[in-house]
N, C-alpha and C positions, 0 to 999 in steps of 0.2 A: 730205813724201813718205811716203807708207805703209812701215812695217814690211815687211820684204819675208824670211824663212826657210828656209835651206837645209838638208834634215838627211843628216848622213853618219854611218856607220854602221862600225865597225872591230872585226874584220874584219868581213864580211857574213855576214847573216844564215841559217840558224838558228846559234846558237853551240853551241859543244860546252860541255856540263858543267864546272867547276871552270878553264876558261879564261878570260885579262882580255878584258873588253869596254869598247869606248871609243863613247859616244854623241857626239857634236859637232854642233852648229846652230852656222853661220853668218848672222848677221840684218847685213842691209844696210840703208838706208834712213837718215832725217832723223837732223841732231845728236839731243845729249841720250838714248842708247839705252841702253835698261839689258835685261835680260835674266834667266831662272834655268831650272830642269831641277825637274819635279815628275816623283813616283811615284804612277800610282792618286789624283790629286787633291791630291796630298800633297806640297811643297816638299821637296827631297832635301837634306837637312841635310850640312853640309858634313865631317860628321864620315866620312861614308859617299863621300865622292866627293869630286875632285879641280876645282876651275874656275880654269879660266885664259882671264881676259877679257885682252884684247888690243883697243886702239880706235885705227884708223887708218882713214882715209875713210869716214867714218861705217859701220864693220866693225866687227861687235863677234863673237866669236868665242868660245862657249865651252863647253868640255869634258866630260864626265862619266864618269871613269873607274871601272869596278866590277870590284876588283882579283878577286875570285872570282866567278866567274857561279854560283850555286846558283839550283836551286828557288825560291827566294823570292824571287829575281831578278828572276823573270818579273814581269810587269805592263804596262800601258800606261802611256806615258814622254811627256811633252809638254815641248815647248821656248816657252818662253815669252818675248813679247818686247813691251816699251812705248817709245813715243817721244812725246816731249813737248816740244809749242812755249807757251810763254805759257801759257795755262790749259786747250790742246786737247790731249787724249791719244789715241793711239792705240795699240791691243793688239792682237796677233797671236798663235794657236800653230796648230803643227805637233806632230803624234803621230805616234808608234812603236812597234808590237807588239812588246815583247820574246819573240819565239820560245827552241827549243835546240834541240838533238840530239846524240845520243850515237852514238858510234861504231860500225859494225856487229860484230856478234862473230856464225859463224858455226858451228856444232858439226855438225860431217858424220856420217852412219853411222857407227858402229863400224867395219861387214865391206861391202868389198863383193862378195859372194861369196856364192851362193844352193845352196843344194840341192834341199828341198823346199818344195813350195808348198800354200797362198798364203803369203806370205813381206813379208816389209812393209822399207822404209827410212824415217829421219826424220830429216832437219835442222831443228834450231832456231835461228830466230834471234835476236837479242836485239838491244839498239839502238834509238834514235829519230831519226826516222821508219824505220821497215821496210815501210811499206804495198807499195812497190811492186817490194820482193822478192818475183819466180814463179818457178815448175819447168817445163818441160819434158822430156817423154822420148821418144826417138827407136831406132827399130834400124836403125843403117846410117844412111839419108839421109833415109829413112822415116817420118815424125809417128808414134806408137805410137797405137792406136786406144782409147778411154777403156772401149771395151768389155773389154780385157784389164788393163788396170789403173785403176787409180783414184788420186787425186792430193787429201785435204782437208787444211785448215788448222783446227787447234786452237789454244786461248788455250795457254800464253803464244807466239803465233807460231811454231808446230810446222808443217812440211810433210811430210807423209807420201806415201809412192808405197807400194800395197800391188799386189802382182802376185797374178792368180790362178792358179787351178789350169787351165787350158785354157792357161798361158802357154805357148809349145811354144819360143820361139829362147834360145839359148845366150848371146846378150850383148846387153844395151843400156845406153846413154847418158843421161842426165841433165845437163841444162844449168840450171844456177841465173843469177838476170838480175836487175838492179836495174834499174828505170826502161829496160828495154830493152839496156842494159849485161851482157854478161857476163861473170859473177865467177867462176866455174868451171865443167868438166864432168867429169863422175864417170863412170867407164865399171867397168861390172857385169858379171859373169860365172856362169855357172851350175856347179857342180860335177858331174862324174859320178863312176861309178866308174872307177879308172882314171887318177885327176888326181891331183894335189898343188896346193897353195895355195902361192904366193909373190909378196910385194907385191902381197896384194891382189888377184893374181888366181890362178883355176885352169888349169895347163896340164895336160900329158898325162904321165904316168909314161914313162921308159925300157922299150922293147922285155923281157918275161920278165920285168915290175914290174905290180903292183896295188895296188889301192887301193881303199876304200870310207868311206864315213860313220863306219862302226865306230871305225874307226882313224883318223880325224881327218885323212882322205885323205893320209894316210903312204903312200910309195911301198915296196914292201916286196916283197922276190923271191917272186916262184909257188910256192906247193908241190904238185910231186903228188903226188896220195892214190894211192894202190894201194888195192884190192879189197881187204874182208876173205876172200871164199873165195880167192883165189888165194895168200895167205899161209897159209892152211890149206891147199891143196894142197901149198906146196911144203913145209910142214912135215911131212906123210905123206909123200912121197917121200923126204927124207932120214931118218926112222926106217925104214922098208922098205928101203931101202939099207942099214943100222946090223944091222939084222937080218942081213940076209944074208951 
């Protein structure tokens, strides 16, 4: 009976960076089976990895533990297997792309909080695979039209939303998505005068409070100016009075 090959794979695949990976083929078929695990062509020396043959009903069953996945990890892995009656041999393999992937790590804006325009935001993100981390941005319920802002991707995996000067609303949204998944949404805000900044967002000053750019939209009580001639009026009245 022919050589027959099962490959499983521990955990599945892509693996994350500096985590154990466990390769295993199962080969079933005729007495007399022997078995091994190449790299890229290459017999995996035992010094490198773990095998535990086990042979019951013609199962032969074995292992290939790579107690640290690095870089160099990667390659194509074949499991190899012969069975042998009399003077007939027969061979068999099964291959496995060693993939990886790393964790995503996401760095949001600094601020989200805008005054004047055009005015830009960027996340970066890092991690393998990220291809199929996208942005959108919305106001309200709304799709935001690409004519008032723009949305590109730079090396290393930069997403930028840059809003123009014709932007006219006061708050929008950004929805970041993995594979269709949403991983967050960032809601933005516009400063006026008049506002103060807290958590990230701007509200309104208390009634007989202002605020401006200047002052780092600090709520700060009114003051009023009086008139220079009116304080020179009433400073000639009370010397004309002094007089008298």
């Amino acid at each position: 009976k022919e050589p027959q090959i099962e490959l499983i794979t521990t955990p599945p695949q892509p693996f994350i960076l500096g985590s154990t990976v466990t390769l295993q083929c199962t080969i079933t078929g005729a007495p007399f089976l022997s078995g091994y695990w190449s790299k890229d062509s290459k017999v995996v020396e035992s010094s490198n990895s773990v095998l535990d043959e086990s042979e019951a009903e013609h199962k032969l069953k074995i292992t290939l533990v790579l107690s640290r996945f690095l870089l160099t990890t990667l390659g194509l892995y074949r499991c190899h297997a012969t069975s042998s009656i009399l003077a007939l041999n027969q061979t068999v393999e099964q291959s496995v792309e060693v993939s990886y992937s790393v964790p995503l790590r996401i760095t949001k804006p600094a601020t989200r909080t805008y005054n004047l325009l055009p005015t830009s935001f960027i996340w970066r993100v890092d991690g393998y695979p990220n291809r199929g981390v996208s942005l959108g941005c919305t106001t309200g319920t709304i799709t935001m039209s690409f004519g008032r802002y723009t949305i590109k991707e730079t090396p290393p995996r930069l997403l930028e939303v840059t809003i123009g000067e014709e932007w006219d609303d006061e708050q929008f949204n950004c929805t970041l998505t993995n594979k269709g998944e949403n991983l967050e949404i960032y809601s933005f805000s516009k400063c006026k005068d008049g506002s103060y900044i807290e958590d990230e967002e701007c509200l309104p000053c208390l009634e007989g409070q202002t605020s401006s750019k200047a002052n780092n939209f600090t709520c700060e009580e009114e003051i009023e100016k009086e008139s220079g001639g009116d304080e020179e009026g009433e400073q000639e009245e009370e010397e004309e009075e002094g007089e008298e």
